[in-house]
C-alpha positions in Angstrom: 90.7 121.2 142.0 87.4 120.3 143.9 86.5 116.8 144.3 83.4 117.3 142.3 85.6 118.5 139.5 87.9 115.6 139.5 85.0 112.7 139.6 84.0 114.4 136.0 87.2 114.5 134.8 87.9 111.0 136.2 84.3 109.9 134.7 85.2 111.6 131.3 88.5 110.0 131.1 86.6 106.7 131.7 84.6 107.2 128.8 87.0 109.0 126.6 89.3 105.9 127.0 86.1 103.2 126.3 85.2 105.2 123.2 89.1 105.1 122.1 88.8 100.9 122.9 86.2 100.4 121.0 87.4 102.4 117.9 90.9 101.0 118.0 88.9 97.6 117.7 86.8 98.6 115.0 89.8 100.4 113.2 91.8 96.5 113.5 88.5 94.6 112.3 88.0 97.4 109.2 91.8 97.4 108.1 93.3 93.9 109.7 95.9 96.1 111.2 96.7 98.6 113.5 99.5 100.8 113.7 101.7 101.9 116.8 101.0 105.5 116.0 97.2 104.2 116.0 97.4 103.0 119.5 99.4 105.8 120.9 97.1 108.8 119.2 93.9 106.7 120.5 95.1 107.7 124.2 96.4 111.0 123.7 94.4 112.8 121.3 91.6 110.7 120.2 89.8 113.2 118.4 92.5 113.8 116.2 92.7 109.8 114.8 89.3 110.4 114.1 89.9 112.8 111.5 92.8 111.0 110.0 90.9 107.9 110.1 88.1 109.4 108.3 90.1 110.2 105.3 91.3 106.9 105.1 88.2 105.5 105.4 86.9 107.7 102.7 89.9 107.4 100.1 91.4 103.3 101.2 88.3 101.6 103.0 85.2 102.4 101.8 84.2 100.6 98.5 84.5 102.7 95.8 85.7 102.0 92.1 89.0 100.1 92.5 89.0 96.5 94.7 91.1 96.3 98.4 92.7 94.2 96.5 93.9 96.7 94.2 94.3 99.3 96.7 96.2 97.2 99.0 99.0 96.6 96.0 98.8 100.4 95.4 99.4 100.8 98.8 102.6 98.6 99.1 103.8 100.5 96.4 103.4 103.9 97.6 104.6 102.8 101.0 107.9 101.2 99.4 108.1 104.5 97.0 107.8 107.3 99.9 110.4 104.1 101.9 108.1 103.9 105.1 109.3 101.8 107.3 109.6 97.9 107.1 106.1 97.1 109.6 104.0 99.8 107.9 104.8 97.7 104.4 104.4 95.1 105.8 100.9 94.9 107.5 99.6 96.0 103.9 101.7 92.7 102.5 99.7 90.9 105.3 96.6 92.2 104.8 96.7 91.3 100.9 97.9 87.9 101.0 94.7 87.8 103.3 92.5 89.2 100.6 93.8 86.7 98.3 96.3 88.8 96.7 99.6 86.5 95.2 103.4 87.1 96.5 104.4 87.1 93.0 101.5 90.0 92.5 102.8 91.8 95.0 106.5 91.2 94.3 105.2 92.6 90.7 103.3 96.0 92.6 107.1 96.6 94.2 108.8 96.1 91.5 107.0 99.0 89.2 109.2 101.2 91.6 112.4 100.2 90.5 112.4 102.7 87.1 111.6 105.6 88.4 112.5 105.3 92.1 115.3 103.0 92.1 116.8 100.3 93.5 117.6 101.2 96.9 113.7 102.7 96.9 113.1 98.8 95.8 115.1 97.2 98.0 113.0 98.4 100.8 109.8 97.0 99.4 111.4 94.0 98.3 112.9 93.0 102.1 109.9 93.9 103.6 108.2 91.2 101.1 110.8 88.4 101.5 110.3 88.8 105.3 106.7 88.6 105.0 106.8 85.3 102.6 109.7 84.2 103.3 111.3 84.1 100.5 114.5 82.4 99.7 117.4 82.7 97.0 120.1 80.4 95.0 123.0 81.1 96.3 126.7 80.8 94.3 128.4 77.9 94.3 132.0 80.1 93.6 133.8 82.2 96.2 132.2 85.6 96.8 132.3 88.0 99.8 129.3 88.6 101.8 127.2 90.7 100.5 124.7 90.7 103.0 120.9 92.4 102.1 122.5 95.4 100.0 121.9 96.4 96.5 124.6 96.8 94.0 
């Protein structure tokens, strides 16, 4: 490769990588999150978090009829639902005790998945929320075995 050919592709690269900054920034400013998928696809294909982003800015972001608020306990409960894993739930958790939203109203969003996905579907959403506000039980005061975070 010549040298003149290498300085653009250095140059572009340069730019490329500023743009991707700048847009990983304004993704964590719009959303209050980012993901690790976010960061990664910002470096290696940029133009392709772009599209995805756009959807989600069209269907999550931008105001429409429903509230972030709303959205945000929708979103916890399709996460939980379709079991995503534990930091994608929670950075939604995160983001709507931010906007105001309750941990009982968002214990509430999870909970709508237990009749028709489950409790082991629920029990995802539901660790991911006692993490988040750290939640605490009553535990017996009789002999039991362990039973550790499972359902049953």
């Amino acid at each position: 490769m010549s040298t003149d050919r290498t300085d653009r592709a250095d140059s572009t690269a340069s730019t490329d990588s500023a743009a991707a900054q700048e847009y990983i920034d304004e993704m964590a400013r719009k959303r209050g999150y980012v993901l690790d998928y976010h960061k990664v696809m910002a470096k290696q294909d940029f133009e392709v978090l772009q599209a995805t982003n756009n959807l989600v800015q069209a269907a999550y972001l931008a105001p429409r009829t429903l509230d972030r608020r709303t959205k945000e306990l929708l979103f916890i409960l399709s996460l939980t639902v379709l079991r995503a894993g534990k930091g994608h739930i929670q950075s939604h958790i995160r983001v709507a005790l931010d906007l105001g939203v309750t941990p009982e109203e968002i214990l509430e969003a999870i909970e709508i998945a237990l009749p028709e996905a489950g409790v082991v579907t629920f029990q995802a959403g539901f660790d991911a929320w006692r993490e988040v506000v750290q939640a605490t039980g009553i535990e017996p005061t009789v002999t039991v075995h362990e039973g550790g975070t499972g359902t049953g």
